[in-house]
DORO-529524 format. One record per atom (N, C-alpha, C, O): atom name; x, y, z. Coordinates in Angstrom, 1 decimal. Last residue first. Example, Ala and Ser with C-alpha at 12.3 -4.5 7.8 and 13.67 -1.06 7.14 Angstrom:
! DORO-529524
N;12.8;-2.2;7.1;
CA;13.7;-1.1;7.1;
C;12.9;0.0;7.9;
O;13.4;1.1;8.0;
N;13.2;-5.7;7.8;
CA;12.3;-4.5;7.8;
C;13.2;-3.3;7.8;
O;14.2;-3.3;8.5;
! end
This chain:
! DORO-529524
N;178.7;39.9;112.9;
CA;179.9;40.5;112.6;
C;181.0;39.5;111.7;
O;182.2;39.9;111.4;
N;176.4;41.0;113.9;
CA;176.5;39.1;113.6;
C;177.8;39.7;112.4;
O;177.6;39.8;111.2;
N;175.6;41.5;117.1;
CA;176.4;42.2;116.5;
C;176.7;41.0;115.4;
O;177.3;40.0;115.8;
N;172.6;41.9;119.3;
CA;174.1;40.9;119.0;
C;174.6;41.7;117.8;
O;173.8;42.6;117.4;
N;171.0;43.3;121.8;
CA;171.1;43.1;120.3;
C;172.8;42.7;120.0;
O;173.8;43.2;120.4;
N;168.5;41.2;123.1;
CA;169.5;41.8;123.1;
C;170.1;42.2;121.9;
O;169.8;41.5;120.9;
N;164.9;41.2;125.1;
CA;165.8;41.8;123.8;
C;167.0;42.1;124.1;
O;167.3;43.0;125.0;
N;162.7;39.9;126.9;
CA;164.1;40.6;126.7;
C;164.9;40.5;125.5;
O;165.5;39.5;125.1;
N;159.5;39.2;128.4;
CA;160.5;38.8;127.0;
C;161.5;40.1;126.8;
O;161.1;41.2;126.6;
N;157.7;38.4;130.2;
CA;158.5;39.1;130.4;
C;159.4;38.5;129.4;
O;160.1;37.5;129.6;
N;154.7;37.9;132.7;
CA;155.8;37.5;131.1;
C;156.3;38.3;131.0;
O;155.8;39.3;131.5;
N;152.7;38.7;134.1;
CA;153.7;38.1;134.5;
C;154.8;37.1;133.6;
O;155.4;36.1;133.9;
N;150.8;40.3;132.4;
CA;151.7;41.0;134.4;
C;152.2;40.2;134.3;
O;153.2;40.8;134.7;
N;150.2;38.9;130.7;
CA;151.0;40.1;130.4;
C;151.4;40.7;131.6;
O;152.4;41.4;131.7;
N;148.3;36.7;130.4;
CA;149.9;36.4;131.1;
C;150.5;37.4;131.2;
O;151.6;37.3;131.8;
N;144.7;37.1;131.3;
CA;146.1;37.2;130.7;
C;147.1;37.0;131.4;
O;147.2;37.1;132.6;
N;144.3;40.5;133.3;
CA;143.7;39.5;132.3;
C;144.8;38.5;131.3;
O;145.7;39.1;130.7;
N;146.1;41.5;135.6;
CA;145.4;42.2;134.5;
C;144.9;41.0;134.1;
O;145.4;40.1;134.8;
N;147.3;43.1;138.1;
CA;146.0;42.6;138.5;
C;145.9;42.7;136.4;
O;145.6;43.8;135.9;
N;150.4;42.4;139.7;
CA;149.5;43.9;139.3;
C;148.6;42.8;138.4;
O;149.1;41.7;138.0;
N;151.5;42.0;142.7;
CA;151.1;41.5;141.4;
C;150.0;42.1;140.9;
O;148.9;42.3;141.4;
N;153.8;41.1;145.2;
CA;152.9;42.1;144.6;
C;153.0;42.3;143.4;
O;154.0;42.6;142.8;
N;154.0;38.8;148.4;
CA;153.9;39.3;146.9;
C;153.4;40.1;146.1;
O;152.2;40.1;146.2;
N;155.6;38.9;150.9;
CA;154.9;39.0;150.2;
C;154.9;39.1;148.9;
O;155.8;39.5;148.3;
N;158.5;38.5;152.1;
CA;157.3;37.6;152.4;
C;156.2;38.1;152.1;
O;155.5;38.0;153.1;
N;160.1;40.7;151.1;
CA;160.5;39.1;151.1;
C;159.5;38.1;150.9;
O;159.5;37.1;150.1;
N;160.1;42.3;154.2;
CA;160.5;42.3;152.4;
C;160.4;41.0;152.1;
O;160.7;40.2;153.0;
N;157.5;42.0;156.7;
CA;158.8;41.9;155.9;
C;158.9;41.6;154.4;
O;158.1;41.1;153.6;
N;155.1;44.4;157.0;
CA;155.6;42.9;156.5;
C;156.9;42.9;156.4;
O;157.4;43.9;156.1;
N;154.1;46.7;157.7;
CA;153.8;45.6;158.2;
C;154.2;44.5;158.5;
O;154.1;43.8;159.5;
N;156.0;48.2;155.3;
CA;156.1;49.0;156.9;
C;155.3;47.9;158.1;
O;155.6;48.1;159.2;
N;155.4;47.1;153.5;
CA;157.0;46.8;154.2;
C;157.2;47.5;155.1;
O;158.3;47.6;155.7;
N;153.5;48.4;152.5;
CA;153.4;46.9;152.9;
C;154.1;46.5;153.6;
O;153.8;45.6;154.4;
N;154.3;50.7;151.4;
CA;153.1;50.4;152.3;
C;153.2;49.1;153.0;
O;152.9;49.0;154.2;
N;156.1;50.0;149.5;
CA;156.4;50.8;150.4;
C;155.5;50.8;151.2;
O;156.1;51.2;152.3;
N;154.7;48.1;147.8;
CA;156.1;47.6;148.2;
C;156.1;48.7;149.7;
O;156.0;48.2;150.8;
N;152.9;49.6;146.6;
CA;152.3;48.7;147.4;
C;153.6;47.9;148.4;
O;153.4;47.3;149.4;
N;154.1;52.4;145.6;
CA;153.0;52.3;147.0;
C;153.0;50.7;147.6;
O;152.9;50.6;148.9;
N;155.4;50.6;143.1;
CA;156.3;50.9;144.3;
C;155.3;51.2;145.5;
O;155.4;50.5;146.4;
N;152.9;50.0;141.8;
CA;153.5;48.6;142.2;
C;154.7;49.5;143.7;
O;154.7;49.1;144.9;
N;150.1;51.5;142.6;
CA;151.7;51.5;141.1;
C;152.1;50.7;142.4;
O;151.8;50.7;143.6;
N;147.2;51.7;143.9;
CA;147.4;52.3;142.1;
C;148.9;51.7;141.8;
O;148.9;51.2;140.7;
N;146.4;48.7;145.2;
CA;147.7;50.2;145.2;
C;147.6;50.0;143.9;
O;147.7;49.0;143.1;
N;145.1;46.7;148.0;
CA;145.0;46.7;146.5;
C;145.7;48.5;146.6;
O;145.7;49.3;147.6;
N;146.4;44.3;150.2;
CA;146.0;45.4;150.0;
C;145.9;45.4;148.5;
O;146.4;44.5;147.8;
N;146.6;41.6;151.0;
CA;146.6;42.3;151.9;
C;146.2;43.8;151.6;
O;145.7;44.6;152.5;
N;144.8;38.5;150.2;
CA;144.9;39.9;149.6;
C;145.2;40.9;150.9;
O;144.3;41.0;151.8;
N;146.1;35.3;150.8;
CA;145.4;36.5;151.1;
C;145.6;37.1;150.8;
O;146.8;37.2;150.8;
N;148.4;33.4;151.1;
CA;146.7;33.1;149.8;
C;145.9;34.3;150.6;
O;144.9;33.8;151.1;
N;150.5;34.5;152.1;
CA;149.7;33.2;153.2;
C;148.4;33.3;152.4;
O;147.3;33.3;153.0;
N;149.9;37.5;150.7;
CA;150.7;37.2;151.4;
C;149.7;35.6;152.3;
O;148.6;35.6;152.9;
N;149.8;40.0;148.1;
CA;149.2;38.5;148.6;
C;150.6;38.2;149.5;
O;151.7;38.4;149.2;
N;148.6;42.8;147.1;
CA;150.0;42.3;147.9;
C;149.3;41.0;148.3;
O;148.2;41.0;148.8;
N;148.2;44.4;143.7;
CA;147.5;43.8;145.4;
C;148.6;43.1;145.4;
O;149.3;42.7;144.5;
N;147.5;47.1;141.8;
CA;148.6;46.2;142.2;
C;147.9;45.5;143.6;
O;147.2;46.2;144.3;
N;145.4;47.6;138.9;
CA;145.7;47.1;140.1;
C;146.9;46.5;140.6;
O;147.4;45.5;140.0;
N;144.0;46.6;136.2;
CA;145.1;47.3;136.4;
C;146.0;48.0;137.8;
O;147.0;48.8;137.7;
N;141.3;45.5;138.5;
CA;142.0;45.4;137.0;
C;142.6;46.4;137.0;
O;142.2;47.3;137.7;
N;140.0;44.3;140.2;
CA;141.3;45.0;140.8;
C;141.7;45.3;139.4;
O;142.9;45.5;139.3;
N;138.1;42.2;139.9;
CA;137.7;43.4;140.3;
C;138.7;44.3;140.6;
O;138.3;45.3;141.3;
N;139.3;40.9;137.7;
CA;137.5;41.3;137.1;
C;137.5;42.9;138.4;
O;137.2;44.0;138.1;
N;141.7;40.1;138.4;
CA;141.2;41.0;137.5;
C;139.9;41.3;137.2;
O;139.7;42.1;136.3;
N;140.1;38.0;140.5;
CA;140.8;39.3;141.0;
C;140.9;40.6;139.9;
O;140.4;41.8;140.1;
N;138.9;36.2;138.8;
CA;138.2;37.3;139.5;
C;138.8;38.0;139.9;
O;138.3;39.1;139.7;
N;141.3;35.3;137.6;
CA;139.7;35.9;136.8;
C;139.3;37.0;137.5;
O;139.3;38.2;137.2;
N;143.1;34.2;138.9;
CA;143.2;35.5;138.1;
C;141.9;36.3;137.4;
O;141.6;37.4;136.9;
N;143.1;32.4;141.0;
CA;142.1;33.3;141.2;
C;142.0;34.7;140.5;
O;141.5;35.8;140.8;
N;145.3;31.0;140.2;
CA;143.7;30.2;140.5;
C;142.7;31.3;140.8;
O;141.5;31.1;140.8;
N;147.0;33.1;140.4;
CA;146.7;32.2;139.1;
C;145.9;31.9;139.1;
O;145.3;32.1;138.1;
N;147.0;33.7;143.2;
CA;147.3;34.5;142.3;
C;146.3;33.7;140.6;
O;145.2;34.0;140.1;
N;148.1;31.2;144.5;
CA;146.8;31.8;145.0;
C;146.3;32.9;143.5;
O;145.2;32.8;143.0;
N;150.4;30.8;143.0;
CA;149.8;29.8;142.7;
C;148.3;30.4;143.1;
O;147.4;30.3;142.2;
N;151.9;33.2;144.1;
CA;151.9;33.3;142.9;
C;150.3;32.2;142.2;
O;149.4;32.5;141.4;
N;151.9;32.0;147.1;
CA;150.8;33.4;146.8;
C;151.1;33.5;145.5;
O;150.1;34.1;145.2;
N;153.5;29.7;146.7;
CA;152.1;29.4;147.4;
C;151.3;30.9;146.7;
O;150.3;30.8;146.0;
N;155.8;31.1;145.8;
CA;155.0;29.7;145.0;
C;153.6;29.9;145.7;
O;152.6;30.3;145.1;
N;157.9;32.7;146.6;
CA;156.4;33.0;146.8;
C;155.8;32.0;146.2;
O;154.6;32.5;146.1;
N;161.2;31.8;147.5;
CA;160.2;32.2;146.5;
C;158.8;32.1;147.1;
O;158.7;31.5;148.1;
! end
């Protein structure tokens, strides 16, 4: 898991969203390695440097909404 670059992420969601807003950037070792209009460029750009794996790519917005994630199923109450 990426703990260290999610944690870099969090402590510096302000400003990153202040200047990357709607933004995807690749953090790798608490560093911005690049900033990419759509989450796949930054995967496919990145992974010609990096290995898969050992970065992270986190689209840039205000808020928990880049990184929450609520799923719906629908049950049947039969």
């Amino acid at each position: 898991m990426l703990k260290k670059e999610f944690e870099y992420f969090l402590e510096h969601q302000k400003e990153l969203a202040d200047k990357y807003e709607g933004k995807f950037i690749v953090i790798k070792n608490q560093k911005i390695l690049g900033v990419y209009d759509s989450e796949i460029e930054a995967v496919t750009k990145t992974s010609k440097e990096e290995e898969l794996g050992t970065f992270l790519v986190q689209k840039c917005e205000h808020g928990d909404a880049s990184f929450t994630q609520t799923f719906h199923s629908r049950v049947s109450s039969g």
